[in-house]
ZAMARGU-4260 file (C-alpha; in steps of 0.2 Angstrom, whole numbers, plus 5000, padded with zeros to 4 digits):
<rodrens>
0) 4933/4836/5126 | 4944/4840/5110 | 4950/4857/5112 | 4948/4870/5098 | 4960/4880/5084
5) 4955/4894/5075 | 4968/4896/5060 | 4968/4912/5051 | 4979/4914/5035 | 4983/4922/5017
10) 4984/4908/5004 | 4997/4914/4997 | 5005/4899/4987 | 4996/4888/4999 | 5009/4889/5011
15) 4994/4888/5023 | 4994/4871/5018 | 5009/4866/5029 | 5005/4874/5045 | 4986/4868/5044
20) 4993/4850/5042 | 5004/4854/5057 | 4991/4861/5069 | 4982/4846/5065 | 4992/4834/5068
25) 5003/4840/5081 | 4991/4853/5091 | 4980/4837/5098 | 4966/4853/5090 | 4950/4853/5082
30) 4957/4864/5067 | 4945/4878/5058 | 4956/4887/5045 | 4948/4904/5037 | 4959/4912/5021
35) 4957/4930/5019 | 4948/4933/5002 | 4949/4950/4994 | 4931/4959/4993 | 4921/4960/4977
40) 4911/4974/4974 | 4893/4969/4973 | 4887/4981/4962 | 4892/4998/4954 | 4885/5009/4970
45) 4897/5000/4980 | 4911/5004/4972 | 4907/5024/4971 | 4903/5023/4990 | 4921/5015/4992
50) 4929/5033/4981 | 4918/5044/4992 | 4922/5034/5008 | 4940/5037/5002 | 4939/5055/4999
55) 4929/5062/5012 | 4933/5049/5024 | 4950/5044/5023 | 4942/5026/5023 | 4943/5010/5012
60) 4927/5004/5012 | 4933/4989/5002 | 4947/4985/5016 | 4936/4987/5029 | 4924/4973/5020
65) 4936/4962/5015 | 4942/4962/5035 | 4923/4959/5040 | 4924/4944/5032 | 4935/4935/5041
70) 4923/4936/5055 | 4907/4927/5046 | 4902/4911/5054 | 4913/4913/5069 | 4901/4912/5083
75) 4910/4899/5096 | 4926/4900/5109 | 4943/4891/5102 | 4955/4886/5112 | 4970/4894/5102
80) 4969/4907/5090 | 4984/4907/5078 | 4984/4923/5063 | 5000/4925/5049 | 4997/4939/5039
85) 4988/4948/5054 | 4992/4965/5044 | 4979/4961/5032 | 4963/4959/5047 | 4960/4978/5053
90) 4966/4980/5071 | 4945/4981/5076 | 4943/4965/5070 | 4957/4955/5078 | 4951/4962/5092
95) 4938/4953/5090 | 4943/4937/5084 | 4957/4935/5099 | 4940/4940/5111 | 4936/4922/5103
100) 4952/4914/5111 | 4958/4909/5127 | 4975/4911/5118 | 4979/4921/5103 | 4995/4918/5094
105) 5004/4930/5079 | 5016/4923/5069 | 5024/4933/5056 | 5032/4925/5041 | 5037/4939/5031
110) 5052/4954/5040 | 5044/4968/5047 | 5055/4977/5034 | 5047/4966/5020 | 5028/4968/5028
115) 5024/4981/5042 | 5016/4975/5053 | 5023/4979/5070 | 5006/4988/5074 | 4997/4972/5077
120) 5006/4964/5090 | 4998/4973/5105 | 4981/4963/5100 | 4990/4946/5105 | 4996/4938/5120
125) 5011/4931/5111 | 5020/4936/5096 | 5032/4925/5087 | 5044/4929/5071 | 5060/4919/5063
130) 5068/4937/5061 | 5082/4938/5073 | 5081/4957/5069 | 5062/4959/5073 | 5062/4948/5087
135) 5075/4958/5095 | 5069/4977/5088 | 5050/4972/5096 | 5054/4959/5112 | 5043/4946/5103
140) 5046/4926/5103 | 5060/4922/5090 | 5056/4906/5083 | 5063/4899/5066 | 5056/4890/5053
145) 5056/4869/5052 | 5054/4854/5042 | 5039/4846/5036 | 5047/4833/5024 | 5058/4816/5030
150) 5061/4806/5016 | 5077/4800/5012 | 5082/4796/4992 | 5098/4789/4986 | 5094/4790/4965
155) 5094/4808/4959 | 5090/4815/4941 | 5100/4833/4947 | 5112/4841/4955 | 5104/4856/4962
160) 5086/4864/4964 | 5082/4881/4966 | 5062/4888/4962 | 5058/4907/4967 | 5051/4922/4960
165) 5059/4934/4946 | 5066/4947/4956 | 5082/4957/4962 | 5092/4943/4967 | 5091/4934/4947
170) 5110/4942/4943 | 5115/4932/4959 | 5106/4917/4953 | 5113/4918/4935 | 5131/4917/4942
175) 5129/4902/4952 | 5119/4891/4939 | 5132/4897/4927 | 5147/4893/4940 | 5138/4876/4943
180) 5137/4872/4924 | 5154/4875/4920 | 5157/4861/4936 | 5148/4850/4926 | 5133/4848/4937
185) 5116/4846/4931 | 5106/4862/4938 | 5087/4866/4937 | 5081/4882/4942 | 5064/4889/4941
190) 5060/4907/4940 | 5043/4915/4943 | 5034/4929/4936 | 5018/4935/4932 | 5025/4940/4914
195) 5038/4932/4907 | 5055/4942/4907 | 5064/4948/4894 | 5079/4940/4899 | 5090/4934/4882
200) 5108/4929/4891 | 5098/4916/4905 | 5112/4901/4909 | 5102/4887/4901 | 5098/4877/4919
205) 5088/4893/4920 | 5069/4891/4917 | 5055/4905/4920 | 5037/4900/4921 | 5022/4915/4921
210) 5010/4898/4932 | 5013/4896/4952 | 5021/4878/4955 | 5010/4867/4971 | 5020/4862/4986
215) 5015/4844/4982 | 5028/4848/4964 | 5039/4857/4972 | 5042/4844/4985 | 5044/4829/4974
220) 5057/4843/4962 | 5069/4846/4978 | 5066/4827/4981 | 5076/4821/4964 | 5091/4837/4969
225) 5106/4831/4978 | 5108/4850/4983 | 5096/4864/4986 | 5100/4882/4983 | 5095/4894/4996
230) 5096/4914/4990 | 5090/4927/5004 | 5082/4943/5001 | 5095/4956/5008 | 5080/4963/5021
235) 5080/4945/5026 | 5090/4936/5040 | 5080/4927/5049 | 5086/4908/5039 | 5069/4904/5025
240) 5060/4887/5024 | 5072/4880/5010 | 5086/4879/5023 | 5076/4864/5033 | 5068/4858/5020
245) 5087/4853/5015 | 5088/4845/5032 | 5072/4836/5033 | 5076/4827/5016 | 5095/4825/5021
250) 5102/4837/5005 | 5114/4847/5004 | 5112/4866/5005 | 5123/4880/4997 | 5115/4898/5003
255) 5122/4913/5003 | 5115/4921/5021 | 5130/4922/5030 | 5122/4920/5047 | 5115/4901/5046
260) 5135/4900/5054 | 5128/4905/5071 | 5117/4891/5072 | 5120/4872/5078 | 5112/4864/5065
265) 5129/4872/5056 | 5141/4858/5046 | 5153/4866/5032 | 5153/4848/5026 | 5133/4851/5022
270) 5133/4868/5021 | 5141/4880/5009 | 5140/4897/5010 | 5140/4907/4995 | 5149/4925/4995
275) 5154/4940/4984 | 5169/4932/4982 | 5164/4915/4977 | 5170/4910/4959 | 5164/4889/4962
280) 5160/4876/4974 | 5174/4866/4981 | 5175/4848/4971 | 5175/4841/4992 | 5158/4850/4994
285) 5148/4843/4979 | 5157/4825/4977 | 5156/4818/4998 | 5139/4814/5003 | 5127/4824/5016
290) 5129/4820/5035 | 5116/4815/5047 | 5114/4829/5060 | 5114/4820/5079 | 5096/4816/5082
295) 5092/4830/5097 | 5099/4844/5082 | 5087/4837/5070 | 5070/4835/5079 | 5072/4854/5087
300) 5069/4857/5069 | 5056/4848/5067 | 5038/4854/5063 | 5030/4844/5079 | 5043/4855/5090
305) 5040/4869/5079 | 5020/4869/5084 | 5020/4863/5101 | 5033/4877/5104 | 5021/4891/5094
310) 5007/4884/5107 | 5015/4879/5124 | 5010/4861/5123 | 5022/4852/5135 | 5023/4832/5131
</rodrens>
């Protein structure tokens, strides 16, 4: 009998997307995803109740309804449970939903600095995180992102590729499209934000877009790149998903997170790294082409190791 896998996600610019793919194709799992929806009032009483729940209470009556949801419909045993985003379920209803599961698995996407969410981890029988720092800090599983693209392209319309929201790290961002441009390389970056900034000096590779960009773009964008640009939050140190995506597709990767030197994928030939001190890119860097990692490196990284590793599936 097919086992079962209960899949519980924010959608948050349907990065669900990729793991749901992955447990389906890789768990050898009968997949059921549920996306946390936020909760809409029903009517006008509903929403004074939630004020005096608030006030006399200490309670969110909208949270605590918006939780409930995630619940509806779930009558059966799974096999697995898998949450991200488990901060968003209320503690009484994970409990709940890992009663459901021979197995329950957290995996937190975001630093515990970024999200708090340390306090769900006792509702689990294993945690797993790609921050070093949270991994270490909590004793939970330290596992790090992967690839879920493999083609290989020899044509490109650009140099570099860079897409991320509007936030901090811009300044940063400015200097290195307007270091590249003076290279003479041909740089497309693409800036996000709800509301456009007013921003009137922007390097002209710089574009910012108010509407969210699917995977499925965003993917065929870093496809026609020789180079992908990697920025890191400076909560963050735990390596983001734009590092192996620049390995799955074979492209070069300039980032400016120090710590991707600690790790065995490294190769200075593929990899530059970015500091205060940087004023370009060596001309060797961005003239020679990207080279192949040896083949037990790459499929460590690979999204089929990434899930059997998250579920203890042994080949």
């Amino acid at each position: 009998m097919e086992k079962k896998l209960l899949f519980l996600s924010n959608g948050r610019y349907d990065l669900y997307k990729v793991f749901e793919e992955g447990f389906k194709k890789y768990s050898g799992c009968e997949v059921t995803t549920v996306l946390y929806k936020n909760y809409k009032y029903r009517n006008t009483w509903e929403k004074v109740q939630n004020f005096l729940f608030k006030i006399f209470l200490n309670k969110n009556l909208k949270k605590i309804k918006a939780s409930e949801q995630n619940l509806y419909g779930l009558e059966e045993h799974y096999d697995y449970l898998v949450m991200i985003s488990a901060e968003l379920v209320l503690p009484q209803h994970i409990k709940k939903l890992t009663q459901k599961a021979s197995h329950s698995v957290a995996y937190y996407w975001d630093s515990f600095d970024h999200i708090p969410a340390a306090h769900t981890i006792q509702y689990f029988d294993e945690a797993f995180t790609f921050e070093p720092k949270d991994a270490k800090d909590y004793n939970i599983n330290l596992i790090t992102n992967f690839y879920f693209h493999e083609e290989r392209v020899t044509d490109y319309d650009y140099d570099l590729f860079f897409l991320a929201s509007y936030d901090s790290r811009y300044p940063l961002i400015a200097t290195i499209a307007t270091a590249l441009e003076a290279q003479n390389q041909k740089v497309v970056i693409k800036q996000y934000a709800e509301t456009l900034p007013d921003v009137t000096d922007a390097p002209k590779s710089v574009e910012f877009i108010d509407k969210h960009i699917s995977f499925n773009k965003t993917k065929e964008l870093m496809r026609k790149s020789r180079i992908i640009l990697d920025i890191h939050k400076d909560i963050q140190r735990g390596l983001s998903f734009r590092v192996y995506e620049a390995m799955g597709l074979g492209k070069k990767l300039i980032t400016t997170n120090p710590d991707i030197k600690g790790y065995d994928f490294y190769n200075p030939n593929n990899i530059f790294i970015w500091t205060p001190e940087t004023k370009s890119i060596p001309a060797e860097f961005l003239n020679t082409p990207y080279e192949e990692l040896p083949e037990h490196i790459y499929k460590k990284y690979s999204q089929e190791n990434w899930v059997k590793t998250l579920l203890n599936i042994k080949d």
